[in-house]
FIMARLO-989437 format. One line per 4 residues: their letters; for each residue x, z, y of N, C-alpha, C, O. Coordinates in nm, 4 decimals, m for minus. Example, Ala and Ser with C-alpha at 12.3 -4.5 7.8 and 13.67 -1.06 7.14 Angstrom:
AS> 1.3190 0.7800 m0.5690 1.2300 0.7800 m0.4500 1.3200 0.7800 m0.3300 1.4236 0.8465 m0.3319 | 1.2850 0.7080 m0.2250 1.3670 0.7140 m0.1060 1.2900 0.7870 0.0030 1.3409 0.8039 0.1138
This chain:
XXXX> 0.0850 0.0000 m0.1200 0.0000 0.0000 0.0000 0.0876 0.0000 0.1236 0.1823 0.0761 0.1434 | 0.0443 m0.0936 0.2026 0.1626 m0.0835 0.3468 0.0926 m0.0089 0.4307 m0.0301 m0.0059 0.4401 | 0.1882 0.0655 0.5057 0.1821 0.1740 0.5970 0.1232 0.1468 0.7189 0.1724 0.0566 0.7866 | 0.0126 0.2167 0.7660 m0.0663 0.1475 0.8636 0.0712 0.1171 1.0250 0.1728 0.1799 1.0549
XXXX> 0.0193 0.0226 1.0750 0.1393 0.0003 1.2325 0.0380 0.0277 1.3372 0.0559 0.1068 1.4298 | m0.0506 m0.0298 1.3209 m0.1637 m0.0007 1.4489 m0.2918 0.0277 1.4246 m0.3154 m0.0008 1.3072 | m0.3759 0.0655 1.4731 m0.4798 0.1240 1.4617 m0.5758 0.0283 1.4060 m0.5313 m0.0863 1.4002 | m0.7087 0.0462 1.3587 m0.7870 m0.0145 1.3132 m0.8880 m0.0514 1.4203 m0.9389 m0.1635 1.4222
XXXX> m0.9079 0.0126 1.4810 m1.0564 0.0130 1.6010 m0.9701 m0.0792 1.7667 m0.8606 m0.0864 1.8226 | m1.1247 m0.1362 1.7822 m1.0914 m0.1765 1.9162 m1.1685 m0.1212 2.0380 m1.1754 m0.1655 2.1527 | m1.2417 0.0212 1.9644 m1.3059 0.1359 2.1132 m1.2435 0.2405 2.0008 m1.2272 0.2495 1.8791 | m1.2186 0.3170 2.1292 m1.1819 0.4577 2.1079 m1.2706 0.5368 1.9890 m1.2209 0.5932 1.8915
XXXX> m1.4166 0.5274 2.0208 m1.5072 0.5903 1.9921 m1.5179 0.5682 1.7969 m1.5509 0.6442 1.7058 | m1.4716 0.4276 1.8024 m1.4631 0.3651 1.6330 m1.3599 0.4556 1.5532 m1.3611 0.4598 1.4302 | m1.2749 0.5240 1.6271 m1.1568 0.5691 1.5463 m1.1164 0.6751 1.4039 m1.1738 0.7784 1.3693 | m1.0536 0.6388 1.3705 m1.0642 0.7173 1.2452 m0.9783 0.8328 1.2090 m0.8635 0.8215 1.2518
XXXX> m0.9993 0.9239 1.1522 m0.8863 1.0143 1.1338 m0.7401 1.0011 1.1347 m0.6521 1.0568 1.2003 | m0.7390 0.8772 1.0079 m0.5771 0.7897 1.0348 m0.5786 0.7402 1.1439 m0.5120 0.8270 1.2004 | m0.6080 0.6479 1.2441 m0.6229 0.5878 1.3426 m0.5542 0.7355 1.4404 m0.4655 0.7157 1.5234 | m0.5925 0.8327 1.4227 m0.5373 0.9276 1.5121 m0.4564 0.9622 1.4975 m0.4007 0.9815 1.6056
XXXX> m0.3869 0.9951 1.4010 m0.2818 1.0806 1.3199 m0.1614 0.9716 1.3463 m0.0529 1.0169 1.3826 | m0.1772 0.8211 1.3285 m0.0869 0.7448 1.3400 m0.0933 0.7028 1.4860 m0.0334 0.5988 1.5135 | m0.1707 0.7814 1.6065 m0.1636 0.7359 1.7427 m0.0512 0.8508 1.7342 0.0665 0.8203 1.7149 | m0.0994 1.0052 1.7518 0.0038 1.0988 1.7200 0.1172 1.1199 1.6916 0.1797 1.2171 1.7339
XXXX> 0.1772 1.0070 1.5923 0.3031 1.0375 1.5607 0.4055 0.9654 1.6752 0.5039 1.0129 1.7318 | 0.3402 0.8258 1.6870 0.3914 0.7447 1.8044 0.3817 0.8266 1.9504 0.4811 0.8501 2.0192 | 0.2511 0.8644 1.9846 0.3173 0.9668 2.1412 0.4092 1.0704 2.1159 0.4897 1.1051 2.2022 | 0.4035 1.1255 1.9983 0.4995 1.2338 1.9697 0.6038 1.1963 2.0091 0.6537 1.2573 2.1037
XXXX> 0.6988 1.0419 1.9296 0.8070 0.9776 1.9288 0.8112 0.9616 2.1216 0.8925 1.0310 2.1826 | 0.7464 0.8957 2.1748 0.7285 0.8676 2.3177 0.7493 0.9717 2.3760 0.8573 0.9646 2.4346 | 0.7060 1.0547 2.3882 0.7061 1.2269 2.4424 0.8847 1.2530 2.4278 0.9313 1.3074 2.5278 | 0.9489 1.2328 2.3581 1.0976 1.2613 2.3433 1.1859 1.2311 2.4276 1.2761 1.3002 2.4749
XXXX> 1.1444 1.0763 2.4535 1.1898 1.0416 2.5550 1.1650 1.0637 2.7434 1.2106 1.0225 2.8501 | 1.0858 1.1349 2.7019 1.0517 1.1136 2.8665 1.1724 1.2114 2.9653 1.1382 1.2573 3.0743 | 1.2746 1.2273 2.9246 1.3605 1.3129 3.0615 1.4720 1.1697 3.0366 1.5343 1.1364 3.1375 | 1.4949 1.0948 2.9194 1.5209 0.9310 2.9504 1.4526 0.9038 3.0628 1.5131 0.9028 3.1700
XXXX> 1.3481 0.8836 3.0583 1.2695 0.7732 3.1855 1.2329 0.8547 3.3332 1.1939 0.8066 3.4396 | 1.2605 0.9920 3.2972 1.2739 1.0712 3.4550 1.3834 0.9990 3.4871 1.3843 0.9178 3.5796 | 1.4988 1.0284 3.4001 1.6526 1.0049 3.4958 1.6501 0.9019 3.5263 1.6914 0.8854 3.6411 | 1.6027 0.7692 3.4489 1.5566 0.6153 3.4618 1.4918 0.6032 3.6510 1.5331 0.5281 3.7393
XXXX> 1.3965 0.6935 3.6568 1.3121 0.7036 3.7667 1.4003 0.7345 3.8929 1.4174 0.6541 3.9845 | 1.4473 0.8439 3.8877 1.5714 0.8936 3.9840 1.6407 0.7936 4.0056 1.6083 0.7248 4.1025 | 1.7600 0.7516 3.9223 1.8144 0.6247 3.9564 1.7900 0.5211 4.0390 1.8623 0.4536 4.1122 | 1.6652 0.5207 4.0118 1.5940 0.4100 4.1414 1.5802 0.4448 4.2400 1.6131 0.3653 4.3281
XXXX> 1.5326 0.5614 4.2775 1.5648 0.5997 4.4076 1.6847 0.5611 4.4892 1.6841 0.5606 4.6123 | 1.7927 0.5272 4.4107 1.8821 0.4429 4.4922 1.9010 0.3638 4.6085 1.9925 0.3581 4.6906 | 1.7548 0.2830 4.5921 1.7752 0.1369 4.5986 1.6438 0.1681 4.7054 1.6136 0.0807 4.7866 | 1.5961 0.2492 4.7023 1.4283 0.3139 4.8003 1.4552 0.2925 4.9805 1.5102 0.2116 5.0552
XXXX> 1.3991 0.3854 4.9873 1.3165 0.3805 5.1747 1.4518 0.3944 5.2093 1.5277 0.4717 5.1508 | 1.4886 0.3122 5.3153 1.5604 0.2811 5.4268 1.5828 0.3269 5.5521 1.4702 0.3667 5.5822 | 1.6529 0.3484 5.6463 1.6865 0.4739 5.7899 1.7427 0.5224 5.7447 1.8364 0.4429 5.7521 | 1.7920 0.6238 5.6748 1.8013 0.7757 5.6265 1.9987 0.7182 5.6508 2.0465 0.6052 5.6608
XXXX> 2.0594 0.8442 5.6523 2.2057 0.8454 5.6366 2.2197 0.8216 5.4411 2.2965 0.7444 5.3837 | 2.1593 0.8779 5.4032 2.1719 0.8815 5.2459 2.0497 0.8097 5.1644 1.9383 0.8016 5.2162 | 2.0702 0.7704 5.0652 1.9767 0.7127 5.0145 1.8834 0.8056 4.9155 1.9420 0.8927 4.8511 | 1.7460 0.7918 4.9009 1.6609 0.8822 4.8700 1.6930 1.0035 4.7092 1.6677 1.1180 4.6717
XXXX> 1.7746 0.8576 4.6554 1.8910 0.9335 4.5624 1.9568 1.0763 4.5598 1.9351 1.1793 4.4959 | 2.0684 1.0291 4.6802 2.1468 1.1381 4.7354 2.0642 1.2411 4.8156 2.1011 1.3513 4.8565 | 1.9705 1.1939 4.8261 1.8837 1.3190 4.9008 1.8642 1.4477 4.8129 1.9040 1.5640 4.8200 | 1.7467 1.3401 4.6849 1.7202 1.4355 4.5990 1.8056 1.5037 4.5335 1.7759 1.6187 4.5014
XXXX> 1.9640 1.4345 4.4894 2.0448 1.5456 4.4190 2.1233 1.6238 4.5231 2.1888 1.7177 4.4778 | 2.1282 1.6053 4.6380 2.1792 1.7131 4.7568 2.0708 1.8421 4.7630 2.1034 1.9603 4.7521 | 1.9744 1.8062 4.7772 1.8493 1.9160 4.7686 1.8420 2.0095 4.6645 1.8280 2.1311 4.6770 | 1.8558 1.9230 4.5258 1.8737 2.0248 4.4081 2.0307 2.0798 4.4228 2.0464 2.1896 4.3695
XXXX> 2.1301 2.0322 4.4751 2.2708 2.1348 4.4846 2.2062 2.2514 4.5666 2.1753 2.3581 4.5136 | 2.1883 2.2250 4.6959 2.1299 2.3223 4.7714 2.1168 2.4298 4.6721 2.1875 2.5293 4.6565 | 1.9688 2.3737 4.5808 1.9028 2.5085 4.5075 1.9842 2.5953 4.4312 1.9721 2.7165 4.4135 | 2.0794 2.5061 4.3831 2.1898 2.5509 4.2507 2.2717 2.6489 4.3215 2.2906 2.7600 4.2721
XXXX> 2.3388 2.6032 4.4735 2.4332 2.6935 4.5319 2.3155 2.8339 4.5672 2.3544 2.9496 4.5831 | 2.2207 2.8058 4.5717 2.1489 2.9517 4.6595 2.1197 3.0434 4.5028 2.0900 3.1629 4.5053 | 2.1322 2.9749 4.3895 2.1355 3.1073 4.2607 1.9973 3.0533 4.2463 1.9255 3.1480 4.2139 | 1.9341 2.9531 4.2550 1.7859 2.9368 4.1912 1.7932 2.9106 4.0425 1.8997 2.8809 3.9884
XXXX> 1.7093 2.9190 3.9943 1.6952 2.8965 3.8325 1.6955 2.7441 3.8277 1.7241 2.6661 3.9186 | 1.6552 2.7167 3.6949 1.6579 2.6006 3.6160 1.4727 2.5151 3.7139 1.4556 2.4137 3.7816 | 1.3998 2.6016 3.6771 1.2746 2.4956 3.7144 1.2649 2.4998 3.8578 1.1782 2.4255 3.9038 | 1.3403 2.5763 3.9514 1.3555 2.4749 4.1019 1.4282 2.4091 4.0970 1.4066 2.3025 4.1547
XXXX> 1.5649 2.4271 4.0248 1.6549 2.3410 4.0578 1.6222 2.1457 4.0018 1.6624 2.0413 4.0531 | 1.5399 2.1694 3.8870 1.4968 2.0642 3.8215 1.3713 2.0151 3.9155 1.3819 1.9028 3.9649 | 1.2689 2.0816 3.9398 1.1844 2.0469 4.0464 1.2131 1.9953 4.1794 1.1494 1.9109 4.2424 | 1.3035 2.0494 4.2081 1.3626 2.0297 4.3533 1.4540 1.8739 4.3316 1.4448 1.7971 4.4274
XXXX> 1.5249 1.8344 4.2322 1.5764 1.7393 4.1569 1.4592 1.6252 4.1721 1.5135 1.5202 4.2064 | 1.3255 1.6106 4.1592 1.2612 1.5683 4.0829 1.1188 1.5606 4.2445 1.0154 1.4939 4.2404 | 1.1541 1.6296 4.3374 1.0103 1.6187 4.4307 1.0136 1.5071 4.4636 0.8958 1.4714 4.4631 | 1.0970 1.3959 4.5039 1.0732 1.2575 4.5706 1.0278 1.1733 4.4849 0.9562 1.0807 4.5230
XXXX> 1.0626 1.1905 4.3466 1.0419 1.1211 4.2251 0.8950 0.9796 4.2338 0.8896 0.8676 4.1829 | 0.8209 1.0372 4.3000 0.6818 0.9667 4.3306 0.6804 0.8761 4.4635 0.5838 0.8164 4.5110 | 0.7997 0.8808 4.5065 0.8172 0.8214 4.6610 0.7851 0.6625 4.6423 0.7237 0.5957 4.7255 | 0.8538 0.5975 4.4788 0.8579 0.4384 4.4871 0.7111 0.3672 4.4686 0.6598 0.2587 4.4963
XXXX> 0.6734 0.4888 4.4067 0.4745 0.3970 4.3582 0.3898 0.5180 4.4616 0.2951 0.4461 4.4934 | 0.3728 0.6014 4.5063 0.2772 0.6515 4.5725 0.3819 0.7195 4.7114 0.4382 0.8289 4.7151 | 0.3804 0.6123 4.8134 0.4764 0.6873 4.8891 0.3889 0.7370 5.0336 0.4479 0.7254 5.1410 | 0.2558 0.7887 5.0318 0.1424 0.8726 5.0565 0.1348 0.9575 5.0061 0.1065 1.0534 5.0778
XXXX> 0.1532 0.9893 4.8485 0.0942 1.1366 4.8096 0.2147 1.1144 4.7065 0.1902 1.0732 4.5932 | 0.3231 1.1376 4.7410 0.4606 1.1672 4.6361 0.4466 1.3074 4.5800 0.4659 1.3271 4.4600 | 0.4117 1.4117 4.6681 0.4467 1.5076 4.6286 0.3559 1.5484 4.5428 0.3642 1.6632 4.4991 | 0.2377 1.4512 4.4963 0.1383 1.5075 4.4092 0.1502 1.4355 4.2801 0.0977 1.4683 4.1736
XXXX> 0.2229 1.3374 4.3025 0.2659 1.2822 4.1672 0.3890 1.3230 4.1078 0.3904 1.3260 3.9847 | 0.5119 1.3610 4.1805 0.5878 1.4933 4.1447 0.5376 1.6048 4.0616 0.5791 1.6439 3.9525 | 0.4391 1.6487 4.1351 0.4026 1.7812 4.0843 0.3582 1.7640 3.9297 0.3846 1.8346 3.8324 | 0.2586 1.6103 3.9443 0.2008 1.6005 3.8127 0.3241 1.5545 3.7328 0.2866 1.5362 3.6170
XXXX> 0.4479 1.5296 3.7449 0.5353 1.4965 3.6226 0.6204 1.6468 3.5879 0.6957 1.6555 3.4909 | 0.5970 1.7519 3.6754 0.6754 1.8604 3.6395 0.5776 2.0057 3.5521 0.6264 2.0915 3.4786 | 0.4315 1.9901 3.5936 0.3504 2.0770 3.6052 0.3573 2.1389 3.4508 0.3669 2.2613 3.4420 | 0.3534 2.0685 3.3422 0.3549 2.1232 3.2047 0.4862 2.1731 3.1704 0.5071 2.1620 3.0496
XXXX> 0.6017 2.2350 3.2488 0.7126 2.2116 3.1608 0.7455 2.3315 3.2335 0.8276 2.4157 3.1970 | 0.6624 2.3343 3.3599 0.7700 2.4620 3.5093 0.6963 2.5727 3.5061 0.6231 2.5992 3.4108 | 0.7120 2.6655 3.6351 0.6148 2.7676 3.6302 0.5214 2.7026 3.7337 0.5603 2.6079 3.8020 | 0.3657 2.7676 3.7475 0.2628 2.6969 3.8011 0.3367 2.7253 3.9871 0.3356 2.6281 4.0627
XXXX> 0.3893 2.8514 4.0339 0.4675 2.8190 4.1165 0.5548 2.7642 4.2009 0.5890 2.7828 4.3177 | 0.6010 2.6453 4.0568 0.7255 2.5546 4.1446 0.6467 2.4286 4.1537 0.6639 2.3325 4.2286 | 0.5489 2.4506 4.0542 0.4759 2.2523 4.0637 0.3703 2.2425 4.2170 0.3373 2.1496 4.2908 | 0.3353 2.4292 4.2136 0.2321 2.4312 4.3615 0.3359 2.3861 4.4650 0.3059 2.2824 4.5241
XXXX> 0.4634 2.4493 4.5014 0.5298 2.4350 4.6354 0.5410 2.2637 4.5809 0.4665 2.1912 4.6468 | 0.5945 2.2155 4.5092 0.5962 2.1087 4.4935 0.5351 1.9696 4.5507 0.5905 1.8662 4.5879 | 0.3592 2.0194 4.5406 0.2385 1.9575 4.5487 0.2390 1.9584 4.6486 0.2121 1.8465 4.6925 | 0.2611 2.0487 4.7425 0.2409 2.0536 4.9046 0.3325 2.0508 4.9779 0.3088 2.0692 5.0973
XXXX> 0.5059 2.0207 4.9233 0.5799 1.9928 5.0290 0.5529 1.9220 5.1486 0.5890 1.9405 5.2648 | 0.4672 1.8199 5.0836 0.4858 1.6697 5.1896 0.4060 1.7790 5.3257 0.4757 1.8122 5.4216 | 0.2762 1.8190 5.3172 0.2655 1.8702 5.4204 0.2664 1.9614 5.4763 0.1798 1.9821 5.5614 | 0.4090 2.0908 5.4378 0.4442 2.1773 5.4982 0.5939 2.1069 5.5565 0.6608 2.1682 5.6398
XXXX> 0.6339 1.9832 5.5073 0.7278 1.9273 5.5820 0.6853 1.8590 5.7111 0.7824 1.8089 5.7679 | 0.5754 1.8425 5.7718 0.5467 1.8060 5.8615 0.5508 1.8770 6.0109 0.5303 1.8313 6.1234 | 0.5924 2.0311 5.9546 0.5807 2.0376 6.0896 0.7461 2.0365 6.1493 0.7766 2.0993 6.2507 | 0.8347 1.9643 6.0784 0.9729 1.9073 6.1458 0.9496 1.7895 6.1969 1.0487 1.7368 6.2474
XXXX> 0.8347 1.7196 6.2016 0.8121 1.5580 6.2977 0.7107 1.5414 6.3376 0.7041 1.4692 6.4371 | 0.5654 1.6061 6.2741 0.4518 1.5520 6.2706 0.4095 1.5583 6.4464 0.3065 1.4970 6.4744 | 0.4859 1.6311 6.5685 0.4527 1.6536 6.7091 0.4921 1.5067 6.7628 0.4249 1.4403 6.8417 | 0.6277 1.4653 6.6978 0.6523 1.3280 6.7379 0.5964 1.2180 6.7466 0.6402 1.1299 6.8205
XXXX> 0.4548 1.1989 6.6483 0.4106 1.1381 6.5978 0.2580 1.1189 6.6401 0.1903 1.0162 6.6346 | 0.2257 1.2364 6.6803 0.0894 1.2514 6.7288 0.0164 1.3340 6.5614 m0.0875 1.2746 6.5326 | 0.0355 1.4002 6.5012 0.0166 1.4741 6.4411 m0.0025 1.6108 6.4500 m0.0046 1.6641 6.5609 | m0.0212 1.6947 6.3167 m0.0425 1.8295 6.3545 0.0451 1.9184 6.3189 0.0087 1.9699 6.2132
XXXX> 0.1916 1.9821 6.3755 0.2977 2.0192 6.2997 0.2607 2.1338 6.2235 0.3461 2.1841 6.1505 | 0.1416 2.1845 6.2296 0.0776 2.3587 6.1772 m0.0132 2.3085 6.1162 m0.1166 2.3722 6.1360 | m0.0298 2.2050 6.0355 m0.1045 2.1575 5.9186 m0.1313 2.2460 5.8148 m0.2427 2.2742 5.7705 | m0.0187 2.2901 5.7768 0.0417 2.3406 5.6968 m0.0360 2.5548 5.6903 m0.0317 2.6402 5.6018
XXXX> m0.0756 2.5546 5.7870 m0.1300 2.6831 5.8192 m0.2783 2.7120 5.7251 m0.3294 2.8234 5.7130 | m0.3389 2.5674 5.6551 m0.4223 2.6130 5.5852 m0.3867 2.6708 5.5195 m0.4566 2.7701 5.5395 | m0.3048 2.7032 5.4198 m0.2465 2.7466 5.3550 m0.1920 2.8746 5.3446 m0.1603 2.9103 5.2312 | m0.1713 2.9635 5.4515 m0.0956 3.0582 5.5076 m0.1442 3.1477 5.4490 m0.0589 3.2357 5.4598
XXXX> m0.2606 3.2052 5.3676 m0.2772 3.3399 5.2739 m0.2438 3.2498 5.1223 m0.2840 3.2990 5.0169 | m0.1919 3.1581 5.1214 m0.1655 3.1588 4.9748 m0.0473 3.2292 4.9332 0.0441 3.2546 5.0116 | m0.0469 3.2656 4.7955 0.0680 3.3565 4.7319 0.2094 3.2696 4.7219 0.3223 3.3113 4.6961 | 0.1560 3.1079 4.7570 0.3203 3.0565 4.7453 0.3737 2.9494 4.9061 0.4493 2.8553 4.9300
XXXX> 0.2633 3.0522 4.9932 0.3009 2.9769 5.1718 0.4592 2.9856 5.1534 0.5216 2.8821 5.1770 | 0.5151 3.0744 5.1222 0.6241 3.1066 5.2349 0.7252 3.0436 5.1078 0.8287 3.0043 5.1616 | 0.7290 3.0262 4.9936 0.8009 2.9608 4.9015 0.7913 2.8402 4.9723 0.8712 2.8257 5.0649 | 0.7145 2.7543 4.9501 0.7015 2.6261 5.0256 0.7405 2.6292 5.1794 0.7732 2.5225 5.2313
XXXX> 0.7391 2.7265 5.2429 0.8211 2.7025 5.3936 0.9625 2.6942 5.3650 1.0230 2.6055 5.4252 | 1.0515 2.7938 5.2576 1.1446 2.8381 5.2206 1.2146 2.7336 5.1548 1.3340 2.7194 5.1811 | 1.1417 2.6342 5.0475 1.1385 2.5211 4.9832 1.2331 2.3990 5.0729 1.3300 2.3344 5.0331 | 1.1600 2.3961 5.2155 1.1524 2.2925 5.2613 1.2447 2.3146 5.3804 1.3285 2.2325 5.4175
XXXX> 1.2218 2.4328 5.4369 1.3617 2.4332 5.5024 1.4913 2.5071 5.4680 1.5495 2.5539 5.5659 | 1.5528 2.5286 5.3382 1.6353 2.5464 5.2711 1.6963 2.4158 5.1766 1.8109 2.3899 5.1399 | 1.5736 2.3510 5.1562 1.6822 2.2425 5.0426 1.6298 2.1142 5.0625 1.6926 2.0114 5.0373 | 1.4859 2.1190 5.1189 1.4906 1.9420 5.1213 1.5101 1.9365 5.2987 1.5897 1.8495 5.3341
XXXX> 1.4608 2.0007 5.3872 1.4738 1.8806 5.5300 1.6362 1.9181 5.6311 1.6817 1.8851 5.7406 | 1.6756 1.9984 5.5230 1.8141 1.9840 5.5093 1.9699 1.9250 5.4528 2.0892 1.9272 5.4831 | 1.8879 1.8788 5.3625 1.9451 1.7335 5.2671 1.9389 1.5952 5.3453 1.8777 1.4997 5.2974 | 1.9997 1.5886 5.4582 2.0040 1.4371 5.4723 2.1491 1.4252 5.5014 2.1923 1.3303 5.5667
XXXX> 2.2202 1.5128 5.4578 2.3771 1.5009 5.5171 2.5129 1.3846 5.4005 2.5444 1.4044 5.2832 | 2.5538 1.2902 5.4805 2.6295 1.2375 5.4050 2.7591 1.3029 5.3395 2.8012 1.2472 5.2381 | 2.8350 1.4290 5.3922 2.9184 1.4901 5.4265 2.8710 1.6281 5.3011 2.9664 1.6708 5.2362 | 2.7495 1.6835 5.2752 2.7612 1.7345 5.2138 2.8043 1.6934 5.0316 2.7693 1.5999 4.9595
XXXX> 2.9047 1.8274 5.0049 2.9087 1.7886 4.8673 2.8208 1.7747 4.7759 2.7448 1.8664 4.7450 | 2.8193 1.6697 4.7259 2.6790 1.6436 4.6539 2.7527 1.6206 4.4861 2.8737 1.5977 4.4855 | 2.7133 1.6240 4.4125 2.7345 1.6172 4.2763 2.6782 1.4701 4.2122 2.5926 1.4079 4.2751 | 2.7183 1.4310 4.1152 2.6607 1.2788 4.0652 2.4877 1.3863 3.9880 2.4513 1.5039 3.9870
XXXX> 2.4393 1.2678 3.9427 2.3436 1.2806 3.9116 2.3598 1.3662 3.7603 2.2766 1.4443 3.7139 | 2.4831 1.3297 3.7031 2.4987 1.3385 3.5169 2.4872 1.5281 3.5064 2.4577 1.6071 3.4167 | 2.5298 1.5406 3.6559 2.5633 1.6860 3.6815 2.4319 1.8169 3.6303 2.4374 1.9374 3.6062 | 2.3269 1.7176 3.6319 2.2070 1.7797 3.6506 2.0994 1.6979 3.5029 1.9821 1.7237 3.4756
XXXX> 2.1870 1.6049 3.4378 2.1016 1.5991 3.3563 2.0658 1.6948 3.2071 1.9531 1.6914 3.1577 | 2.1794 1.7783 3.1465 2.1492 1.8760 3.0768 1.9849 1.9567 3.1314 1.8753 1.9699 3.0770 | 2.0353 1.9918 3.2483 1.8778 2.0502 3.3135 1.7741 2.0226 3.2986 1.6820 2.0972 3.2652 | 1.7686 1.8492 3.3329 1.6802 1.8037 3.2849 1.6213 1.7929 3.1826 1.4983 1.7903 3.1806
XXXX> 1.6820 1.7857 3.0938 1.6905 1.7382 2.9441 1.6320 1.8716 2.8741 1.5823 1.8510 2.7634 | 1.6294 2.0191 2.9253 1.6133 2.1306 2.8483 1.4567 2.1414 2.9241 1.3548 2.1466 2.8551 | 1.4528 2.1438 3.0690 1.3256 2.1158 3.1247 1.2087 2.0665 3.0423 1.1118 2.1316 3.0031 | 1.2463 1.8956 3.0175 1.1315 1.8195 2.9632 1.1321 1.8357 2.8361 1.0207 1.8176 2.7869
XXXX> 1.2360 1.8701 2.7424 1.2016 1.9410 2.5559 1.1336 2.0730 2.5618 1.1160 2.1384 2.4590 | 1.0904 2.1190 2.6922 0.9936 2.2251 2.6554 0.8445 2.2020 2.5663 0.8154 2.0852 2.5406 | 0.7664 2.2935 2.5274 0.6423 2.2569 2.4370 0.5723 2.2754 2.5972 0.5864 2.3642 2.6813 | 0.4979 2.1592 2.5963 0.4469 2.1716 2.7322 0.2647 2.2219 2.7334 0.1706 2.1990 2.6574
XXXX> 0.2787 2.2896 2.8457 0.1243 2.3538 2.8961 0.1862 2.5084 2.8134 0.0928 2.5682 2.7601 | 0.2832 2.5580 2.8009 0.3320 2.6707 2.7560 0.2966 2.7888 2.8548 0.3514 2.8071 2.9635 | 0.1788 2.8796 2.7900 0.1530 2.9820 2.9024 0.2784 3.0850 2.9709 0.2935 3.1363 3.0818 | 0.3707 3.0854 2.8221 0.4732 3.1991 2.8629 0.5395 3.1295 2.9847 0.5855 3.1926 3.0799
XXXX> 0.5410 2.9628 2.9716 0.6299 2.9160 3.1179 0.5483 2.9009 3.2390 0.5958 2.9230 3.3504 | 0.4334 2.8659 3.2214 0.3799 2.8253 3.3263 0.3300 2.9683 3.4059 0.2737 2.9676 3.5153 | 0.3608 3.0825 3.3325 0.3428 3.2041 3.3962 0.2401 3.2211 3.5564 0.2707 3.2806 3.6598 | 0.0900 3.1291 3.5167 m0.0110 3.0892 3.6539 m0.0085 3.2709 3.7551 m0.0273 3.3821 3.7058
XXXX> 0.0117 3.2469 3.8547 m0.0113 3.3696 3.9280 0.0920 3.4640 3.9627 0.0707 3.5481 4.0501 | 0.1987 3.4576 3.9036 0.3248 3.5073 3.9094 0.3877 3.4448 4.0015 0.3414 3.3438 4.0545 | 0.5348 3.5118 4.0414 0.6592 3.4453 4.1650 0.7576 3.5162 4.0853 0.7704 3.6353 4.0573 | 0.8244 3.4108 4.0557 1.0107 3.4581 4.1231 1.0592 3.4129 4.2423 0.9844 3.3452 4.3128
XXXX> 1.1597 3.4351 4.2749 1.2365 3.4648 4.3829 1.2888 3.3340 4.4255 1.3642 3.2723 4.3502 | 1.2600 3.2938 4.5230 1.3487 3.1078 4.5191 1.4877 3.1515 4.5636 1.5669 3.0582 4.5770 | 1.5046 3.1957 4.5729 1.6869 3.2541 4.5983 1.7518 3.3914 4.5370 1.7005 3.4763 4.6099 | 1.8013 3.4327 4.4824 1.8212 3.5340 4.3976 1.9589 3.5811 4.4101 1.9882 3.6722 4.3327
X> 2.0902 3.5227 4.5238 2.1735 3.5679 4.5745 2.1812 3.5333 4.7238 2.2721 3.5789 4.7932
């Protein structure tokens, strides 16, 4: 008997026990790879948005040194690695497609500051612009305001320096790599409602 390759049904709804079990094994296999196709993703940032002294690249791994030199753990430093990540296909709501590639793996803490960088970074331009630089004030009784102020003016709207030492990317892929082999939606990690410390020396 040959081993089924693809499914039998052409609606979801037709599917069969095997039909699932052999979708399963294949996302399983797919799922392995995915801190491959993060770093894949990063990389491109290379080649991204234009002005800047550094390229969106060097941004993001200057931002995650930042985190590394201030004593942050593994899931800012990987998050912080990883916030522009959404800049090349949604470069309106990056920081929410960030969030959604980190959210199963981090604590629910780093994927929130995450989600809302973009507009607690606004109030470093948004006056220039005809904007609202205190956007960001809805926010101000949440349990992770001041992480996300802390976030943003500690490691990203301070990252545009050509001059700072920045590390290659390879520097940071172990991190990655232990990040995304987590069992993801893990309550012990995603620890919802809790804080650590975004700086710890």
């Amino acid at each position: 008997m040959n081993e089924m390759t693809t499914v039998a049904f052409t609606q979801m709804k037709d599917g069969s026990r095997e039909d699932y079990a052999l979708l399963g094994r294949y996302e399983a296999a797919y799922a392995a790879g995915t801190a491959d196709r993060i770093l894949d993703q990063l990389r491109a940032l290379g080649g991204g948005l234009s002005g800047y002294k550094v390229s969106r690249l060097e941004h993001s791994i200057q931002s995650a040194a930042r985190a590394e030199a201030d004593g942050a753990d593994i899931d800012w430093i990987v998050a912080t690695l990883l916030h522009d990540i959404g800049d090349e296909l949604a470069p309106h709501n990056h920081d929410s497609i960030a969030a959604a590639v980190i959210r199963p793996f981090v604590r629910d803490q780093v994927s929130w500051v995450i989600q809302h960088h973009g507009i607690f970074q606004t109030v470093y331009y948004a006056h220039h612009l005809g904007g609202d630089p205190e956007a960001r004030r809805k926010y101000a009784d949440h349990l992770y305001y001041q992480d996300t102020v802390d976030f943003c003016e500690r490691w990203d709207q301070a990252s545009f320096d050509p001059d700072y030492p920045t590390p290659s990317l390879e520097h940071f892929e172990p991190m990655v790599r232990q990040v995304f082999t987590r069992s993801p939606w893990d309550a012990a990690v995603l620890r919802q409602g809790e804080r650590e410390p975004l700086v710890v020396r």
